[in-house]
N, C-alpha and C positions, 0 to 999 in steps of 0.2 A: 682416458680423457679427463682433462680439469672439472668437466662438470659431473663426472659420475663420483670423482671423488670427492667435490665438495656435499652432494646428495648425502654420498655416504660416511661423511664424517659429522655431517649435520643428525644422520640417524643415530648412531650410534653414540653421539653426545646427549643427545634427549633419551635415550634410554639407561645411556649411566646416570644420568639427572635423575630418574626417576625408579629407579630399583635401588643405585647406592652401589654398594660396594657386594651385597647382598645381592645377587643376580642367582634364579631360579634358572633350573635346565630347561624349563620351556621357554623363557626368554632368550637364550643362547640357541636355540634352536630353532626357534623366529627369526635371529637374525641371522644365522648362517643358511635357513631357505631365503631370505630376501636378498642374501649377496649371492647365492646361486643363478638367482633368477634374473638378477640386475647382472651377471657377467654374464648369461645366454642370451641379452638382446639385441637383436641384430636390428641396426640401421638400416630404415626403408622410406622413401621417399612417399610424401601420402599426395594424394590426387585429390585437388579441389575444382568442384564445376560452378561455374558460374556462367552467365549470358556474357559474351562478347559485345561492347557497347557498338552500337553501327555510328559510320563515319569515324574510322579508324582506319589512316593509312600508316602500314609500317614503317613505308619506304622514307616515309616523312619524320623518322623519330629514329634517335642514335639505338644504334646496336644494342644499347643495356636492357632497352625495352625490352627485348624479344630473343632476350638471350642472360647468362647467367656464368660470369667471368669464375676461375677455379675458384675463388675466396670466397665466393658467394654459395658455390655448391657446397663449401665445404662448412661456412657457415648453416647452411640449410639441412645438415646431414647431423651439425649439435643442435640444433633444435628439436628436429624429429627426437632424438636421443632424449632430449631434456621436456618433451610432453610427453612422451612416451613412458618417462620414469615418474613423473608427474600426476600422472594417470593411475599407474598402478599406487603411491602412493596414498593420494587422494581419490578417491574413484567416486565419490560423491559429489566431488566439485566439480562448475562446467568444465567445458575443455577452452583452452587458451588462444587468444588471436597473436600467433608466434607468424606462420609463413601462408599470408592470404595470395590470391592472383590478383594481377595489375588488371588495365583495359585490354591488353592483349593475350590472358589465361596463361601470363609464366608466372610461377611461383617467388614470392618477394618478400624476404622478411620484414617486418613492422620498422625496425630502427633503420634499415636502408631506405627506407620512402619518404623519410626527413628527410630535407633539404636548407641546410643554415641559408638565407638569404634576407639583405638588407637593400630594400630598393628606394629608390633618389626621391623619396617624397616623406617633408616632414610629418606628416601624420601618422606614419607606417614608425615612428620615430619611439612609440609609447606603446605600452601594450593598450590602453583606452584605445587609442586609434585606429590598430589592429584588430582590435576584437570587435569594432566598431563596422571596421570595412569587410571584415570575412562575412560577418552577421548579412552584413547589406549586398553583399553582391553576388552570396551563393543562392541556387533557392534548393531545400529540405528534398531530399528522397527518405521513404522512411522504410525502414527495416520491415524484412517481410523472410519469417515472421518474425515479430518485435520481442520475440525471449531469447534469441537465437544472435551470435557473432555472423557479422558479414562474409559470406566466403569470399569478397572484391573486396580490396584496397585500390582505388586508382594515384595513379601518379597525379603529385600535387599541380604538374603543369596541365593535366587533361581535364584537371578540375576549373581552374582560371580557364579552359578555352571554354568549356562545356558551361560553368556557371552553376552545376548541379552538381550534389551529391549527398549521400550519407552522411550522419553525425558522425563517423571516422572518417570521412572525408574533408568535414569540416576542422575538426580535433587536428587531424595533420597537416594541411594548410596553417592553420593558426600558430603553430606549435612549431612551422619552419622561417615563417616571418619572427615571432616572437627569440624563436633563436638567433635568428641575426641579429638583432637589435640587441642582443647582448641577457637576456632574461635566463633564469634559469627553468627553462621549462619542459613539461611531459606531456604526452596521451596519454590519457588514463581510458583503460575499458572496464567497465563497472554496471551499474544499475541506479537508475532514476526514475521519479515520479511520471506518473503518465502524461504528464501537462508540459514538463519538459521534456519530455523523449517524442511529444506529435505538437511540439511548438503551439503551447493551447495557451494564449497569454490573456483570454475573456475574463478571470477571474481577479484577475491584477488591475491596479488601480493605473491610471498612462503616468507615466513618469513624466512629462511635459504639461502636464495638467496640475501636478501637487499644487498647493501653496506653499510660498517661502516663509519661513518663520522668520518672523521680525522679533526684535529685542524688544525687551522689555522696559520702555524708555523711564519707567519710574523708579525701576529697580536703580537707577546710576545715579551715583552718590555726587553732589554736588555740592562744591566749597564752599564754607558760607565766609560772607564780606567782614571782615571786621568791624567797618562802619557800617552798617547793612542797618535799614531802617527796620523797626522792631515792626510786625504784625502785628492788628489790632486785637483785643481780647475776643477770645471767642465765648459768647454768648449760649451755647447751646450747650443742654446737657449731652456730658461723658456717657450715660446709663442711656439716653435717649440713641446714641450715637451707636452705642453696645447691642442695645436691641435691632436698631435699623442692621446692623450688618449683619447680626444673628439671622434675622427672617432673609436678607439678600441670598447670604450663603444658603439659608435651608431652599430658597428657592431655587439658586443654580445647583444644588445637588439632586434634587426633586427633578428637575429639567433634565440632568444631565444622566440622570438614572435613566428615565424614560428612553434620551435617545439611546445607551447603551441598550438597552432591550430592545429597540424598534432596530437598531444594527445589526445585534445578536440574533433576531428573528428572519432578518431580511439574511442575513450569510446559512442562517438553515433552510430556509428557502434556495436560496443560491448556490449550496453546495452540489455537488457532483457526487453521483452515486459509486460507491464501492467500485475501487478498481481489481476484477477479479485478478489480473498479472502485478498482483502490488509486491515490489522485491524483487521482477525475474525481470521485467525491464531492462532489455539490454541498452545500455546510451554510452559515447565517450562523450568527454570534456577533456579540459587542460589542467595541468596544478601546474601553479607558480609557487617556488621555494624561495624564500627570504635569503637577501643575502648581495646577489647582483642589483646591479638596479638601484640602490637605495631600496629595494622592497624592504619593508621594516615584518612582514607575517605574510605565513604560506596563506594562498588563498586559490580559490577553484576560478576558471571564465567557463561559461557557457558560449561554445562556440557559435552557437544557433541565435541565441540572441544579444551577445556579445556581453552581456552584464558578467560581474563579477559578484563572488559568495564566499563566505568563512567557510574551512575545511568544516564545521559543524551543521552546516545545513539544512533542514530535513529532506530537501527535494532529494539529494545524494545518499541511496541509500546502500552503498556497498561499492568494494573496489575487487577488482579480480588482479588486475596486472597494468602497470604504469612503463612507459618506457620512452627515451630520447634516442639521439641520435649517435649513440655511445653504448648502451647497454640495455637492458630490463629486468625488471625484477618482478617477482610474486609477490602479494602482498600474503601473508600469513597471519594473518590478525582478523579476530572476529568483527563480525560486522554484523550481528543481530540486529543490532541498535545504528545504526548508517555508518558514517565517518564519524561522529559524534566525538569518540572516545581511539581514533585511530591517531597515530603518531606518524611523523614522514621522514624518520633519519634512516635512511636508507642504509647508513652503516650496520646497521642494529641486523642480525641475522635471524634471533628468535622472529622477529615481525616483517622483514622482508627478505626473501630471496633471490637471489641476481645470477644470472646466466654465466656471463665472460668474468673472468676474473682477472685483477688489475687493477688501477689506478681510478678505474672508470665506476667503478665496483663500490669503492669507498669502504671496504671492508678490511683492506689489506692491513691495516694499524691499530684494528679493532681487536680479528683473533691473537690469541695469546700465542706461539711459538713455541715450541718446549726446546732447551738447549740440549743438544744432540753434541754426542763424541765424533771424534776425529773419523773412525774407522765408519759410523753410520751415515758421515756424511757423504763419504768416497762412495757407499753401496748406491744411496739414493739417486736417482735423476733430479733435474733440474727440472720445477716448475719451468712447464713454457707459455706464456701470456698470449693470448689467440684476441690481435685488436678486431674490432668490428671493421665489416668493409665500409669502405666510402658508398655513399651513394649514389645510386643508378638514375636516378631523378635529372633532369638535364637543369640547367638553370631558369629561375621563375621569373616572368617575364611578365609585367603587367604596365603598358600601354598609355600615356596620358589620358589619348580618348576613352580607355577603359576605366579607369579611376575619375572619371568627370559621368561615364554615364551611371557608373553606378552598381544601378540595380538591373536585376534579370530586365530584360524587354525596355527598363528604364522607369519601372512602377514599382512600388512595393507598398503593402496594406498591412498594417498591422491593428489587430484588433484587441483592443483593453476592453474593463467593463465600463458600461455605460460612452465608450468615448471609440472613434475610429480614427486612424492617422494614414494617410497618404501622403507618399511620397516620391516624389518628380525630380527626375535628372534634368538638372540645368539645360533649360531651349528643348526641350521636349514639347511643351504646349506653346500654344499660337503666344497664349496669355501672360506666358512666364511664371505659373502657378509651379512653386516647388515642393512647399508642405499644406498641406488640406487637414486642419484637427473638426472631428463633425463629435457633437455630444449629443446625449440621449436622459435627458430627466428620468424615463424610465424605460427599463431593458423593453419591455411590451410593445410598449405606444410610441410610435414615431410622428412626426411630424415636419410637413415638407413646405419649403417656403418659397416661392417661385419667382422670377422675372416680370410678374403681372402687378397693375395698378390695383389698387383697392384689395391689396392683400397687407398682411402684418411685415412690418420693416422698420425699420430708424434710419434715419440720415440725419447726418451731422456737414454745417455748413461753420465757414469759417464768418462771424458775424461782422468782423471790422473790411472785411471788402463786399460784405451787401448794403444797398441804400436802404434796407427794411432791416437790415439787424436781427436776421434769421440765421438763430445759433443753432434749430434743431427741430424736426419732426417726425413727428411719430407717428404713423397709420396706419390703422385695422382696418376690419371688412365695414367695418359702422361709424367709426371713430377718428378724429385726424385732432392731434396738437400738437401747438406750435409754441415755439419758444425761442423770445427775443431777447438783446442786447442792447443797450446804451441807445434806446432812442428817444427822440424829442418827446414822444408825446407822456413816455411813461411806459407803454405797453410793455408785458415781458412775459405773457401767456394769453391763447388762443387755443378755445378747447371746441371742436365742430363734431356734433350728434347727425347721423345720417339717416335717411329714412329707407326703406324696399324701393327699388327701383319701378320708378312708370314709364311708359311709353309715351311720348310726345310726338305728335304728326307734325312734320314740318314739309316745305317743298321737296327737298329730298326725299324725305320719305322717314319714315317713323325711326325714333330714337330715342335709346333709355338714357334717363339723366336718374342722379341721385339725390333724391329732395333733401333738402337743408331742414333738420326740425329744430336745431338747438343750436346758438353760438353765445358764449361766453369767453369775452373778456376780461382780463385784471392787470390794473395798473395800480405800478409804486405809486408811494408817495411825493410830492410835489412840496418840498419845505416853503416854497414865499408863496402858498396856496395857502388860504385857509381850510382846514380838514374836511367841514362839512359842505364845502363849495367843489372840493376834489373828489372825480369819482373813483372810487377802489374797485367793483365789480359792476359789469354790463352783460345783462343777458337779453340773446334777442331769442324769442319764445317763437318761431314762425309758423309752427304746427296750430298752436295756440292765440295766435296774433294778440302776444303782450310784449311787453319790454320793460324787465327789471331793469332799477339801478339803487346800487346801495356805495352810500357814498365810504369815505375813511371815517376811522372810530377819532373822535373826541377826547383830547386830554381830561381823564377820569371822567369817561363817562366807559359804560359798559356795554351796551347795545348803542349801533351806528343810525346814520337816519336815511330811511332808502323812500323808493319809489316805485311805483307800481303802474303802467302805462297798457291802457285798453286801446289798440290801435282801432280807430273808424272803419267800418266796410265801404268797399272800394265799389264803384256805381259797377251793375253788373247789368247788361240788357237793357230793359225797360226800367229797372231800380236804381234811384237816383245812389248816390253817396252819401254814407251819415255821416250827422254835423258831429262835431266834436261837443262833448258836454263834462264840468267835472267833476259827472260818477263816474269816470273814466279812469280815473284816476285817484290812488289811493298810498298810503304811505304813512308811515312812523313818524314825527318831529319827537326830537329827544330833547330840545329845550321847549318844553311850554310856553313863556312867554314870547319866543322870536313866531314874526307875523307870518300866518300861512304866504304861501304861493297865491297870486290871480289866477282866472282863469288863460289871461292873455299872456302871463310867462308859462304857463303849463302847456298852453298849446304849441310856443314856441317851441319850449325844449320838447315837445313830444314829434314836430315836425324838424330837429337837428336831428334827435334819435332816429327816425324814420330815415332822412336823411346816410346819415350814418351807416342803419342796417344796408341798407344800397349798395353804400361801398365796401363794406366789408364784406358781402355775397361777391360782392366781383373780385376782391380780393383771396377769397375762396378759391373759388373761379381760376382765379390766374395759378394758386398754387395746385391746381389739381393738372392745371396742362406741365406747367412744371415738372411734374413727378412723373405726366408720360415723357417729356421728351428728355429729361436724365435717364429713365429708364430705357428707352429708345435709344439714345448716344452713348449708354453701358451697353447695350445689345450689339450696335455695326464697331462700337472699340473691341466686343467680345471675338465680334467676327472679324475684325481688319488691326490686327494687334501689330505692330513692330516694335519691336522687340530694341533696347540697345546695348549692342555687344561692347564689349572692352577694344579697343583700341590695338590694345596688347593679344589679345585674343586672334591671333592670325589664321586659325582652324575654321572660323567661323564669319569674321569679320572680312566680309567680299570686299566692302570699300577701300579698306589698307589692303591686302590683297595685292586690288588693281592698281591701289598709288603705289604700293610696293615695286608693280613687275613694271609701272611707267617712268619709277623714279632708274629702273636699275637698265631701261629700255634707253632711258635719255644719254645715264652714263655711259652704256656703250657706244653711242652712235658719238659723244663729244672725244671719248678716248678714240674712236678709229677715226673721227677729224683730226687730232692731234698728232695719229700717227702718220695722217698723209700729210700734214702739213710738217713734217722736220724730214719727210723726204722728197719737198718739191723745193730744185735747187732755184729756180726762177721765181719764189714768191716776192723777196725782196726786191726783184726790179721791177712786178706786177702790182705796188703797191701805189704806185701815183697813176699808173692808168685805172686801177680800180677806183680813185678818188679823182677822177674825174668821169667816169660814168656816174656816180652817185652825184657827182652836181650837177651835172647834164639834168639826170631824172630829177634833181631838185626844183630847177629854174623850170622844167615843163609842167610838174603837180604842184606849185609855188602854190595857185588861188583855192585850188580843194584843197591842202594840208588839212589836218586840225595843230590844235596846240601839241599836242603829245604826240605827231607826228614831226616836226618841225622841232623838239625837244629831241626826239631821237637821231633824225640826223645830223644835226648839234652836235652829238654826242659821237656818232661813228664819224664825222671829220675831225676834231679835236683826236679821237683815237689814230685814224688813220696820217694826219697831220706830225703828231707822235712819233710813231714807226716810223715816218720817212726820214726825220729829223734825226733819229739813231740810227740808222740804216748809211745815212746820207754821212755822219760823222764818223764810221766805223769805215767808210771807203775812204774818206781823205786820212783816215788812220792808216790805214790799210798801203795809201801808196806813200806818203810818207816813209812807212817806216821797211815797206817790202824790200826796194832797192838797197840797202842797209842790210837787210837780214839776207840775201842774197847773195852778197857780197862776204860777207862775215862765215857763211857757210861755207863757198867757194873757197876760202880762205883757209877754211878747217880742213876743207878736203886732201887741199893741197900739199899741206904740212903731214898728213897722217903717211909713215911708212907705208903700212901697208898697201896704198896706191900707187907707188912711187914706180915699180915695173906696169903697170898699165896705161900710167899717163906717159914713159918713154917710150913704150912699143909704140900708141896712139900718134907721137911726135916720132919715130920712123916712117909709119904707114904716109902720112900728109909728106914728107920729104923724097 
């Protein structure tokens, strides 16, 4: 057989390599017991157990499944041959995933359970997309135990129905789309880290989370004007200038020191303890070879989570055997150090070796030939090339609905550090919720935010369609601010301090409200105001019963000029109400000479303010029912969601649907009118009694019509008026021109030989 004698030519050239020319009798004696031992081995068939998956009907799946055509047995019988010699060779290295069992426990080589297929959907178009949709829609079985080759291989299509399998499961799905699509791709079985072989992606930062780096907008060089007006001189010292930036820089490297250490300290913290299986890891993946494609460099996907990696990786720590749907090979190349320093020209025989021999092989052009005489050639056989069988795989079939739902169930969770990501198949939830990113400031401490009033949230309003000009608020368990837009008065923040909640007895019955301790306002500035007549800040003090107001600051002046308001106590009981008096009131003048306040504008402005406070507690007020009843109308849209489908979406979309099956209900019922009307030979003489029942019926509902009744029959006599006027011209055509065409036939007849004994007999018989 071809592969025993490529073993053995492969031997015996690494031994002349390395002895020379110079070969001792104990190397000749090495090699003459290893060709003894390699001609006494007898092909035997090895038996693998594995569980039989349940919901497995045979009778439902072609013959290949559950059986094994001569090419296949005979293919299965160089295998055994080629681990078998394998084995004794290497007896240190594990053993090879050459002929695992399907779903149904028959034996199936690795490169038969490829299946090239390219299916009708742009996405499947790329390997991104591919590696994208295998990720997403299989969920992980994970090897048991995790040092050990799978004795299952399942067919790629039991994999699509099932939705599950092993990282050779996924490796071969991957690797049979990606072959259709034109790639030049492998299953590779090897060894990987523990985080990629139990799909542990905690440690990894979410890739939909990064920030994008932006350019560096100063770095770009800009033309200067030739007439370009010059910049004034700069006045500031160069060495002033020297040192500012010196201390910037010593403090952002000082900063940036720190954080690398509080990083550095936090990833030693966060690391993962020693993985006692580090190296024995058994995992497949994919290699993609340069070449097709436009690929411009060989690189690895992870089928599990569909990302792509440079063959240097560290996760990748070892390769045993890679193989397509054409051939396999051994890799022969160390691997202490992972892929790091491994090669992929499969040609190369020192670093891999390949089973079938052939075109498939890529070796053919490599070995050297040695020219042989005429008489040696006559003695030799002819190499005979043994192609791989075709695949027993039936074709991969995946479903529109399948590729819209997704994911397993139609949910998938993936979990990064600090950040979670859920994901939702299209019309899964009421809500239409399809991706969910939740983050975590810190891995420990969570924090949950809820549906309820007087909890921590932002809403954001659009402020040009409110008459308040409420661009936004903010509220805590204690705290609510607001933030306005473009309004009259100036306002553009509302800042409201809460108190502990008391109990208030009303007819109802007792009820907690949340006392107001603090509100402050600030307002812009007012240009055709003058500054110390405009107020910038209003505090109302309610806990306290005062009322700041401090006005805008004064062109060059440095402190503004405020006011300070002691509200009166309000009569309580038997206790009258106090007067107003102006210790009551206290405040800053920042010019000297301008004349204080009376007492009679102080009490004014202190009863506008009071005023004021009024309406801004009610104003309060109305935004706190506000926030219940958005909250309230997010709740019953949470619960009564409808959803809008695509038009085009006919799987889902009940309304087209029904106009669908109404429009195609109408068109039959108009076609089987049509066909009874060109086979009713009396419609054309029933066309003026049918226009005269309709005027009958018109002259008796003359006084009920409406307009658009009276419109319509309008419209069927002018039709029916029509018809009769062609109908009526086609009969005076008709006798016109009949008698003449009657005649004219007649006349044909009589001339034609061939009647001329019929019309005499005819004219005997009458005589």
């Amino acid at each position: 057989m071809e592969v025993v004698l490529e073993l053995e030519e492969s031997v015996v050239t690494d031994d002349e390599e390395e002895d020379g020319e110079r070969v001792q009798d104990e190397d000749v004696d090495v090699l003459r017991t290893l060709e003894s031992n390699l001609s006494n081995i007898q092909i035997t068939s090895t038996t693998h157990t594995a569980k039989r998956r349940p919901q497995v009907d045979p009778s439902k799946c072609p013959s290949s499944y559950i059986e094994n055509s001569p090419q296949e047995k005979f293919m299965h019988a160089m295998a055994e041959n080629f681990r078998q010699q394998y084995a004794l060779l290497y007896p240190d290295r594990k053993p090879l995933l050459l002929c695992p069992v399907n779903e149904f426990g028959v034996q199936k080589f690795v490169s038969t359970t490829l299946r090239c297929t390219l299916l009708p959907y742009p996405e499947l178009y790329s390997w991104e997309g591919c590696a994208s949709f295998v990720s997403d829609y299989l969920s992980l079985e994970l090897l048991d135990p995790p040092f050990e080759i799978p004795k299952q291989l399942s067919s790629p299509t039991w994999v699509v129905q099932t939705q599950r399998g092993t990282c050779f499961d996924f490796s071969c799905l991957l690797c049979s789309l990606l072959l259709g699509a034109g790639y030049n791709a492998y299953c590779v079985s090897g060894y990987a880290s523990k985080e990629m072989c139990l799909l542990d992606q905690s440690h990894q930062e979410c890739p939909q989370l990064e920030p994008e780096i932006q350019g560096n907008e100063d770095q770009q060089t800009q033309t200067k004007k030739k007439y370009s007006v010059k910049a004034p001189r700069d006045l500031q010292s160069s060495f002033e200038k020297h040192q500012d930036k010196e201390r910037d820089a010593d403090a952002k490297a000082t900063a940036l020191k720190k954080q690398k250490e509080a990083e550095k300290l936090q990833k030693e913290q966060e690391r993962p303890p020693a993985d006692p299986l580090l190296g024995v890891r058994v995992h497949s993946w994919v290699l993609v070879l340069s070449g097709n494609r436009e690929v411009p460099e060989n690189f690895f996907i992870d089928p599990l989570t569909g990302k792509s990696y440079t063959t240097t990786n560290e996760n990748f720590q070892g390769i045993e055997s890679i193989w397509n749907h054409q051939n396999y090979w051994v890799n022969m190349q160390d691997c202490r150090f992972g892929c790091a320093e491994m090669t992929f020209a499969l040609s190369d025989l020192s670093k891999w070796e390949y089973m079938l021999c052939g075109p498939s092989s890529q070796s053919l052009s490599i070995i050297p030939e040695p020219k042989e005489t005429e008489d040696e050639e006559d003695e030799m056989e002819e190499l005979k090339v043994f192609e791989m069988p075709p695949s027993w795989v039936a074709k991969i079939d995946i479903s529109q609905i399948d590729m819209e739902m997704r994911y397993p169930g139609g949910t998938k969770v993936v979990r990064y550090r600090k950040a979670k990501v859920e994901k939702f198949s299209p019309y899964l939830l009421k809500d239409g919720l399809v991706t969910r990113f939740t983050t975590y400031m810190d891995i420990e401490n969570h924090r949950y935010i809820t549906m309820v009033p007087e909890t921590e949230r932002q809403m954001d309003f659009y402020s040009h369609t409110r008459y308040d000009g409420l661009a936004r608020r903010i509220e805590k368990p204690f705290e609510m601010t607001e933030t306005f837009e473009d309004r009259t008065d100036f306002l553009f923040n509302r800042y409201v301090v809460y108190g502990k909640r008391v109990k208030v007895s009303q007819s109802g019955g007792a009820l907690e409200q949340r006392p107001i301790q603090k509100v402050k306002e600030m307002f812009h500035r007012d240009p055709s105001t003058p500054a110390c007549k405009e107020v910038a800040n209003r505090d109302f003090m309610m806990s306290e019963g005062q009322i700041h107001v401090t006005y805008h600051l004064e062109q060059s002046r440095i402190i503004p000029f405020w006011l300070n308001f002691i509200k009166p106590k309000e009569a309580a009981g038997s206790e009258k109400a106090q007067a107003f008096t102006p210790d009551m009131v206290s405040g800053f003048q920042v010019d000297p000479s301008t004349k204080p306040y009376k007492s009679l504008k102080l009490y004014e402005m202190l009863v506008d303010l009071m005023r004021d406070e009024e309406n801004v507690v009610l104003q309060i007020k109305d935004s706190e029912k506000e926030v219940k009843s958005v909250l309230s109308a997010r709740e019953q849209e949470e619960k009564n969601t409808e959803l809008q489908i695509s038009f085009y979406n006919t799987t889902r979309n009940e309304t087209a649907c029904r106009r669908t099956e109404e429009t195609e209900r109408i068109a039959k019922e108009k076609q089987k009118q049509q066909e009874s009307k060109k086979l009713d030979p009396l419609l054309p003489f029933l066309e003026t009694e049918e226009l005269q029942k309709k005027q009958s019926w018109y002259q008796k509902n003359q006084l009920n019509m409406t307009k658009e009744d009276e419109d319509e029959y309008r419209a069927h006599c002018s039709d029916a008026l029509l018809r009769i006027h062609i109908l009526k011209q086609r009969l005076d055509r008709y006798k016109e021109n009949a008698p003449k065409t009657f005649l004219a036939l007649e006349e044909k007849l009589n001339r034609d030989p061939r009647l001329n004994k019929h019309f005499t007999s005819a004219q005997l018989n009458e005589d």
